[in-house]
Structures are given as C-alpha cells and as structure tokens.
N, C-alpha and C positions, 0 to 999 in steps of 0.2 A: 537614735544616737547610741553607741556602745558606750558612755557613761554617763552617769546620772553626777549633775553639778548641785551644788547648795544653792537654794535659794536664795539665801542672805552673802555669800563672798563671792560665791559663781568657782570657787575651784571646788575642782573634783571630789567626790567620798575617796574617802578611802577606808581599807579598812580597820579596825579597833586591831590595836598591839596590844599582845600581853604586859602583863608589868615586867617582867622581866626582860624581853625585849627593848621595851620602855629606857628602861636602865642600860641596858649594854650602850644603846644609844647615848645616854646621858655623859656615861664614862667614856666613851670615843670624842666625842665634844669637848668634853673636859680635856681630856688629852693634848686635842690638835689644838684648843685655844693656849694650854700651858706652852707647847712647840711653837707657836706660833708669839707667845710672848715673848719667850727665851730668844727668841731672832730679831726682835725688835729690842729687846733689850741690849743685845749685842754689837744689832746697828749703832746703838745710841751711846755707848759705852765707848768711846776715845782711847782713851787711856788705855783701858783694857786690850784692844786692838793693838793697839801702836807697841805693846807688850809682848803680844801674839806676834806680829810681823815680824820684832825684835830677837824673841828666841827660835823663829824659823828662817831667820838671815844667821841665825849664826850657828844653826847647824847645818844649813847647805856652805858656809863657811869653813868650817869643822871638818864637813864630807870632802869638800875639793881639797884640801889640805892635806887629808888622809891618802886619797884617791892619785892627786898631781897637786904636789909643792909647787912644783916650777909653775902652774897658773895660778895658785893662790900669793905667791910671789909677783907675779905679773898684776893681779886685781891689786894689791898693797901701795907697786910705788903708781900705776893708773890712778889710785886716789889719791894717794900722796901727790902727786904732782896737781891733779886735777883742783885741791882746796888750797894749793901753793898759786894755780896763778886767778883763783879768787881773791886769793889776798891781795896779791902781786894788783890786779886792776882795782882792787878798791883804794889800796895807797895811792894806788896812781889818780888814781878818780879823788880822793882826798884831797890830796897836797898837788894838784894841778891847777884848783878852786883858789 
C-alpha cells in the first residue's frame, strides 16, 4: 500500500508541521470562522438588513432621479395610486361588513 495508516484511527500519517506552519494554519481558521460569523450574524440581524435595503432603494432612487425625472415621476404616482386603492379596498372591505 502507498500509505501507512494508524493503527489506532486508521487515517493516514501525515507528516509533523512545523510550528510555524502550525500557526499560519491557526490564523487562517480563525479567520474564516470570524467571516463566517459576521455572515451569520448578518443573516440574523433584521433590522440591520431592512436598513441596508433601506439606504440602497433610496439611492437607486436618487440615481433614476438624477439619470430620468420623467421615470422617477412615473415610480411616485405608480405608488401613489398603488397604496390609494389599498386603501380604497380596505374601506371598502370595512364598511361593506
């Protein structure tokens, strides 16, 4: 066989790293687990997000504005009308009851 296995876990020798090696290793580990926390913290983080989303809608808001008024005018009364006849069916849906 081209490797010799441990007796006692059955995975392969390998061979002794210096300490230094040792360490670089340590420090890359540490690393990717800190990056790897900061992602998972970020997932978990709501508020933070909805912040993020928050100030990057209102600078692709900002850019079209700058870019073409006439369609940031267009997205304004599209919303506008759009939470007008939310209202509009909820009154309706209210006071139909």
């Amino acid at each position: 066989m081209s490797t010799e296995q441990d007796k006692t876990t059955g995975a392969a020798a390998t061979p002794s790293k210096s300490t230094h090696a040792l360490r670089a290793e340590a420090t890359a580990a540490r690393a990717q687990l800190a990056l790897t926390l900061d992602a998972i913290e970020y997932k978990l983080n709501v508020p933070k997000r909805l912040r993020d989303q928050e100030r990057l809608a209102r600078r692709r808001l900002h850019k079209l504005g700058e870019e073409n008024p006439t369609a940031l005018l267009g997205v304004a009364i599209g919303s506008a009308l759009a939470v007008g006849a939310a209202v509009w069916f909820a009154l309706r849906a209210v006071l139909d009851d």
